[in-house]
C-alpha positions as CSV (number, residue, x, y, z in Angstrom):
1,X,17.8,-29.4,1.6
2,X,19.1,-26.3,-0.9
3,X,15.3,-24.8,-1.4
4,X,13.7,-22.7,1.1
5,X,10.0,-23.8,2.6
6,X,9.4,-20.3,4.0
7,X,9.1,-19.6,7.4
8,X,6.4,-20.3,9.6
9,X,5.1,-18.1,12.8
10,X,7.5,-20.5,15.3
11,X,10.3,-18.9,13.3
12,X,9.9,-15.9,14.5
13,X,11.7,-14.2,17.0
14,X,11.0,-10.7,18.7
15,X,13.5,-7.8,18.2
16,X,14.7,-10.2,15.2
17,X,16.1,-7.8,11.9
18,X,16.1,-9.9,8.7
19,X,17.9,-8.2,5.6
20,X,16.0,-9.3,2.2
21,X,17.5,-10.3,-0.8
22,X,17.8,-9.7,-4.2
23,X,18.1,-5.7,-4.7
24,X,16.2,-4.4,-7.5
25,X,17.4,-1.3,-9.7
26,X,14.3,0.2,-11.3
27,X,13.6,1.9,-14.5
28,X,11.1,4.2,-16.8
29,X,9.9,0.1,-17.2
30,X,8.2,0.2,-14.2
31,X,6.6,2.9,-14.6
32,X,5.0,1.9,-18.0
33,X,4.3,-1.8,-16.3
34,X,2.3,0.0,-13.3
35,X,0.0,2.2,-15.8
36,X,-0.6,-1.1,-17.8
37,X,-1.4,-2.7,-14.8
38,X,-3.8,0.3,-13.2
39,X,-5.1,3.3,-15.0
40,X,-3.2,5.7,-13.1
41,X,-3.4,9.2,-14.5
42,X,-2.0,11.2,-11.8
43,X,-0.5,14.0,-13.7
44,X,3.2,14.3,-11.3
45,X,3.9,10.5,-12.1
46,X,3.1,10.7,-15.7
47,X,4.8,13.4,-17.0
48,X,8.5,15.1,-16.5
49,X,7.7,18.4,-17.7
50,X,4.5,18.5,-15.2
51,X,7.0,17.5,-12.5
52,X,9.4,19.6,-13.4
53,X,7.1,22.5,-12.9
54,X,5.9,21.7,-9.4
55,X,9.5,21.6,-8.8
56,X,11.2,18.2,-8.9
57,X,14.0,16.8,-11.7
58,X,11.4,14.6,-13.5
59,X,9.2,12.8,-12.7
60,X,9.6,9.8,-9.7
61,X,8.3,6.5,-9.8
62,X,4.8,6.4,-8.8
63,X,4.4,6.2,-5.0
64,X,2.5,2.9,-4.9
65,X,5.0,1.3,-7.6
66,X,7.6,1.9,-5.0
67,X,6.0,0.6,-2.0
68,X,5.3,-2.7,-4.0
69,X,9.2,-2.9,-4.8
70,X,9.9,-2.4,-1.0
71,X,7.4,-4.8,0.1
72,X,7.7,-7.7,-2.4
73,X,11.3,-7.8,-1.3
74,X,10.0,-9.0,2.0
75,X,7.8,-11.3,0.9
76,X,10.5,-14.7,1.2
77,X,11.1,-14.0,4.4
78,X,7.8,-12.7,6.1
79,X,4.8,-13.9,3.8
80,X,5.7,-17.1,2.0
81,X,3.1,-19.0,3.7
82,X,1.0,-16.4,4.4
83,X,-2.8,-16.7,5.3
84,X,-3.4,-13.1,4.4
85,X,-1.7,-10.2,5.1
86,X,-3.8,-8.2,7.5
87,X,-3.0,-4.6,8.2
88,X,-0.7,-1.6,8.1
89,X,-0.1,1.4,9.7
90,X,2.7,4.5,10.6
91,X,3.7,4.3,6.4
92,X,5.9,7.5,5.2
93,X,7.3,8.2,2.0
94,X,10.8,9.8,3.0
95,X,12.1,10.5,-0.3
96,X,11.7,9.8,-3.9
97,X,12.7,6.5,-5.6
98,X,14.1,7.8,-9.5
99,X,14.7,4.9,-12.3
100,X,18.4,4.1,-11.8
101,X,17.6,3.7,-8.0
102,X,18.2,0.4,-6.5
103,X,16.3,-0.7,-4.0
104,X,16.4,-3.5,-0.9
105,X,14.3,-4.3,2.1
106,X,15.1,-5.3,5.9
107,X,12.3,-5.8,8.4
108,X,12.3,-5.8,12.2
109,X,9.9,-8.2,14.0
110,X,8.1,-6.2,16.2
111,X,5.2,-8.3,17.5
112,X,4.0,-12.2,17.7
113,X,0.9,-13.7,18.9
114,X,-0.6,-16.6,18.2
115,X,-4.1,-17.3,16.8
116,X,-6.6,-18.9,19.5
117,X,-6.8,-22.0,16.6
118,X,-3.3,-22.6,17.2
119,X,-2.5,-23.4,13.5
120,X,-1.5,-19.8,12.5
121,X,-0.5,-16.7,14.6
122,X,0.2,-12.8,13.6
123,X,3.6,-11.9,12.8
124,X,4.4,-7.4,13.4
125,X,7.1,-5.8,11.6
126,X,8.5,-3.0,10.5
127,X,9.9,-3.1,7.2
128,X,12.2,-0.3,5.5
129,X,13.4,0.4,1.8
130,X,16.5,1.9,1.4
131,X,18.3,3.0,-1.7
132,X,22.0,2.1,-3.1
133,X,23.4,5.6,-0.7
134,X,21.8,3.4,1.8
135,X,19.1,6.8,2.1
136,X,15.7,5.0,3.8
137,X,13.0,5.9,0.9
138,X,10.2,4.9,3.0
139,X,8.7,3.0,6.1
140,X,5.7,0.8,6.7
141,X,4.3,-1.6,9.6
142,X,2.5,-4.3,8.4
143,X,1.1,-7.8,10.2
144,X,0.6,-11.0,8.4
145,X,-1.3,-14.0,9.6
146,X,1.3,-17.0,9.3
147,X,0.7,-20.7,9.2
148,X,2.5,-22.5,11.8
149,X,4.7,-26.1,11.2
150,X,3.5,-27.6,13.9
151,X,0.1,-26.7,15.5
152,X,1.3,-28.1,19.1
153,X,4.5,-26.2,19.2
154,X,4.8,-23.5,22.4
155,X,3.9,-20.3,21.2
156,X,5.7,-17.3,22.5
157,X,3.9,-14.6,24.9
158,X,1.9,-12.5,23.2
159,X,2.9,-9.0,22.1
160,X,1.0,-6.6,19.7
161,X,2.4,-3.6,19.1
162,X,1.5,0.0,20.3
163,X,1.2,1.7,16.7
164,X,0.3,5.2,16.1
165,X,-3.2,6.0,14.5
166,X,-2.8,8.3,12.6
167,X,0.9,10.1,11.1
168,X,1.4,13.4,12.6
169,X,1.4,16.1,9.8
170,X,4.5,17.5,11.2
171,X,6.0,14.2,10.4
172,X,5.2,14.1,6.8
173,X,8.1,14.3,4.6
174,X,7.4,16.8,2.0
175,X,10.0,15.8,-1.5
176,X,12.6,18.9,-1.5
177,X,12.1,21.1,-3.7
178,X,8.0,20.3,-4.2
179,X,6.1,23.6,-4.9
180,X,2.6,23.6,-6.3
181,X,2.5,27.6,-6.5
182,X,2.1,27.7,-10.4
183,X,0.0,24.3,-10.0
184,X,-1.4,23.7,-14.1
185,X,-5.0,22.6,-13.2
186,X,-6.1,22.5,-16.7
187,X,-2.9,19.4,-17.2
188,X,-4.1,17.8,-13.8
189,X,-7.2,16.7,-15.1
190,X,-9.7,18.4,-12.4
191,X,-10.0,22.2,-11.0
192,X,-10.3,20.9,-7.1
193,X,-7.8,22.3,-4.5
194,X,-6.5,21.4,-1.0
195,X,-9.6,24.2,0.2
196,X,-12.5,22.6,-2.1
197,X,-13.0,20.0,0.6
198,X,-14.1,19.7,3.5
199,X,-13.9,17.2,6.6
200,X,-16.5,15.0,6.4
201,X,-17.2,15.0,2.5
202,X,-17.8,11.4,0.4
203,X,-16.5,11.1,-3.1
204,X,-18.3,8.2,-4.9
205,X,-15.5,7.6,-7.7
206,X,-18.0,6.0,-9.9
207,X,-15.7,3.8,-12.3
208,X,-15.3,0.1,-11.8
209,X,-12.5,-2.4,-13.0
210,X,-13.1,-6.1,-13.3
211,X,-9.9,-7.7,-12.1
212,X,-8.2,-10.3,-14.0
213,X,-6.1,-13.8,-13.3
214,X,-4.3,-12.8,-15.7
215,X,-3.5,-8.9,-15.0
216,X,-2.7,-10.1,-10.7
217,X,-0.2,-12.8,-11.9
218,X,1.7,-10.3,-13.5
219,X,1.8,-8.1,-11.2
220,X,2.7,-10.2,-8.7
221,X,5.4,-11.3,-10.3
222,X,6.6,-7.8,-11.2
223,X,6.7,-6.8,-8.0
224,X,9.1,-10.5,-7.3
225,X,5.9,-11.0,-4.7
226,X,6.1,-15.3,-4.2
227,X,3.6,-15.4,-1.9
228,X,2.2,-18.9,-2.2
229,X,-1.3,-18.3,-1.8
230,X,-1.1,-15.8,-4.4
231,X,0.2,-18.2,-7.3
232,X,-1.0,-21.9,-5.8
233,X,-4.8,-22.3,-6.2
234,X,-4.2,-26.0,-4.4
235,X,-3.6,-23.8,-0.6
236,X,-7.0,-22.8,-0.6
237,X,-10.6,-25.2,-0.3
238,X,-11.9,-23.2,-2.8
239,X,-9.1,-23.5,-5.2
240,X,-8.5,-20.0,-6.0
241,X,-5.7,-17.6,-5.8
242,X,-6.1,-14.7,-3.3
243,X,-5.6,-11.4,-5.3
244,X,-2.4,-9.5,-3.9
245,X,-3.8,-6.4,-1.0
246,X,-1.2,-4.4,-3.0
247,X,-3.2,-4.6,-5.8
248,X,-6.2,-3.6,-4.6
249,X,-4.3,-0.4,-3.1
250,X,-3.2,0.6,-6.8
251,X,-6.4,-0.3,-8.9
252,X,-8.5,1.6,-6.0
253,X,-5.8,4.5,-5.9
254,X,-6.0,4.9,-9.4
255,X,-10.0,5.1,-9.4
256,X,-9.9,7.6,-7.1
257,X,-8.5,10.2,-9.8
258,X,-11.8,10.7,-10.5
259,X,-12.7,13.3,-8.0
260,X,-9.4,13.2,-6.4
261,X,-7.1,13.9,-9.6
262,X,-5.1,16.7,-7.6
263,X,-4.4,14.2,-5.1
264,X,-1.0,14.1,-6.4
265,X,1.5,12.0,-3.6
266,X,0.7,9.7,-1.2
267,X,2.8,10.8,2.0
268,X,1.9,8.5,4.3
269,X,-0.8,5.8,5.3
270,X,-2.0,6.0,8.9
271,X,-3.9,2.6,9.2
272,X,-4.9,0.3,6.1
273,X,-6.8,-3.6,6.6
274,X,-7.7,-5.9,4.0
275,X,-11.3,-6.4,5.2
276,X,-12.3,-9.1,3.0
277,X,-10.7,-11.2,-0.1
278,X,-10.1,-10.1,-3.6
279,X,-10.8,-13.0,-6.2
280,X,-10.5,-12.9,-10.0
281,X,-13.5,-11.5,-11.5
282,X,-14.4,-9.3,-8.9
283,X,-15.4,-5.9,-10.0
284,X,-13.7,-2.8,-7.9
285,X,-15.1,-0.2,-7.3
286,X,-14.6,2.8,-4.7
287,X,-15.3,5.7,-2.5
288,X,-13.2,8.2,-0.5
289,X,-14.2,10.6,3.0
290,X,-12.3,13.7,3.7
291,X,-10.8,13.0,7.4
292,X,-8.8,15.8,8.2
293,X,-6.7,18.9,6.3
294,X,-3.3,20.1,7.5
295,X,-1.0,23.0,6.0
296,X,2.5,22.0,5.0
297,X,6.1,24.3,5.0
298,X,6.2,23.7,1.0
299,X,4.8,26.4,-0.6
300,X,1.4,25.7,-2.3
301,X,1.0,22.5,-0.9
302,X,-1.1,21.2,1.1
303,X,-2.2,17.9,3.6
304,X,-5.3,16.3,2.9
305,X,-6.3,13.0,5.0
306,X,-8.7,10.5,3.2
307,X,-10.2,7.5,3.5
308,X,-9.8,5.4,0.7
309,X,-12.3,2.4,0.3
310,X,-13.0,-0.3,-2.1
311,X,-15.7,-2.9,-2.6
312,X,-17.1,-5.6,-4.9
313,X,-20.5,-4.2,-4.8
314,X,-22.5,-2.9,-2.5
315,X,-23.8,0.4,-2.1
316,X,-21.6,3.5,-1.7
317,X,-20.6,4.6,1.7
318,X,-21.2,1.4,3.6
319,X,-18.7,0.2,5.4
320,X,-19.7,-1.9,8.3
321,X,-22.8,-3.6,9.9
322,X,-24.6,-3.0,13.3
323,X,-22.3,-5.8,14.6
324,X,-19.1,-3.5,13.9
325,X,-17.8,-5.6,11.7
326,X,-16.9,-4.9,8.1
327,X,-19.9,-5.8,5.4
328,X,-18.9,-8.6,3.1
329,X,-18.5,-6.2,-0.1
330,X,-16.1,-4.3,1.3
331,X,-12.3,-5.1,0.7
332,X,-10.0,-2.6,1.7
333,X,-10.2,0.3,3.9
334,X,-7.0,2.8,3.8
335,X,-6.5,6.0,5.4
336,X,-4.0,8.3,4.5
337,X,-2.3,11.4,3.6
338,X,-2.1,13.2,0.0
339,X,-0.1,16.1,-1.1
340,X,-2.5,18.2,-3.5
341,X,-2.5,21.9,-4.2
342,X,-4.1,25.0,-2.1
């Protein structure tokens, strides 16, 4: 056999490192690809001469545009025949990616244990995206839920990893030369600063987008994700095709401008689960809670923890039932960091 089936969760081995193929060298084409795909108006990743004025070359390619790259290479190797991809956590941003970059992926498995069904189990790993000086861009651990071959194969002795909750501040990696001292509020879209809120506080971002088959199979595809469940309606009893988490990440990141337009970088993400499915025709909508505040070294900038949720109805700021459990419109719950101004 010359094609490749994917691996399944007996593949897996703990402490295994997998390079990922196919390197991808970006350009100002993914940029214009990610703001047809999401309306994204974050002033830093739209504009050069805004970037250049909070201190950087130009402007880099979006945050979120990036992680995609970095985690579609992984896709063949960790994801193929996915269930769903279930979580993340300890996610930096290390450095800008800049069109001309090229980027690759390896992963480490970290952590395997099978499901009590015994037809699927949870693969852990830690994947990184380096750049062609072989500089690490940024850092993520993510666990997938993994068909298995052969339900009565052994399964290996259980271990979940110990992941961090939440990123320390002092590790966030603030881009050099970032400096939101002459901040132009007026071209940001909103007057808000890093000291307008205040732990605890619920922005209802109001706006809704209706996703589309159309709009998630290009995506996908753009971001070289092959995850089967995501293009072969025949996996599934329902016969559709499970909208990419990633996608739901941008179009709910890009919502969120309203209210949090000065949220301009995503640093880090300290814990993110994709609490239900995303289906075509599902309107988005979503919300955000202040968790936590934290000064930085870079001057004018500040550290602002959030909460980042989005549904398919429902009302604002629910999140789960008297069980515990996640309510059924909910489909993504995110926390993380943002650089914004002071």
């Amino acid at each position: 056999m010359k094609t490749n089936p994917g691996r399944f969760f007996e593949d897996y081995t703990l402490g295994e490192v997998i390079r990922h193929a196919v390197p991808r060298t970006v350009s100002g084409a993914e940029r214009a690809l990610y703001h047809a795909l999401y309306p994204a108006r974050h002033a830093l990743y739209s504009s050069d001469e805004f970037a250049r004025a909070c201190g950087l070359p130009a402007s880099p390619l979006d945050d979120l545009a990036a992680f995609h790259i970095v985690f579609g290479k992984s896709v063949p190797d960790i994801s193929l025949n996915a269930v769903a991809n279930l979580g993340y956590a300890e996610a930096r941003w290390l450095r800008p990616v800049w069109p001309d970059d090229t980027l690759r992926s390896q992963s480490e498995v970290i952590g395997l244990k099978q499901n009590s069904s015994g037809k699927t189990g949870v693969v852990y790993v830690r994947t990184s995206g380096t750049n062609q000086h072989g500089e690490t861009v940024m850092e993520f651990t993510r666990w997938v839920m993994v068909r298995k071959r052969d339900a009565d194969a052994p399964a290996p002795a259980p271990v979940v990893p110990d992941t961090a909750a939440v990123v320390n501040p002092g590790d966030l990696v603030i881009p050099s030369g970032l400096d939101f001292t002459d901040y132009d509020f007026t071209l940001a879209g909103e007057p808000h600063r890093w000291g307008d809120y205040e732990v605890g506080e619920r922005i209802d971002h109001v706006d809704g987008v209706t996703i589309e088959e159309a709009e998630h199979m290009l995506a996908t595809r753009l971001w070289q994700n092959t995850a089967k469940t995501h293009f072969d309606a025949s996996l599934r009893a329902d016969g559709k095709r499970l909208i990419y988490g990633g996608h739901v990440i941008s179009m709910a990141r890009a919502l969120s401008f309203n209210g949090l337009a000065n949220a301009q970088m995503i640093a880090a993400i300290n814990a993110g689960s994709h609490a239900n499915p995303c289906f075509a025709g599902d309107t988005i909508r979503a919300w955000s809670e202040v968790l936590d505040r934290a000064e930085t070294t870079a001057p004018g900038v500040g550290a602002l923890r959030l909460r980042l949720v989005a549904t398919k109805g429902g009302e604002p700021f629910t999140l789960r039932g008297e069980d515990g459990k996640y309510l059924p419109h909910v489909l993504l719950d995110l926390d993380y960091w943002a650089l914004m101004p002071v």
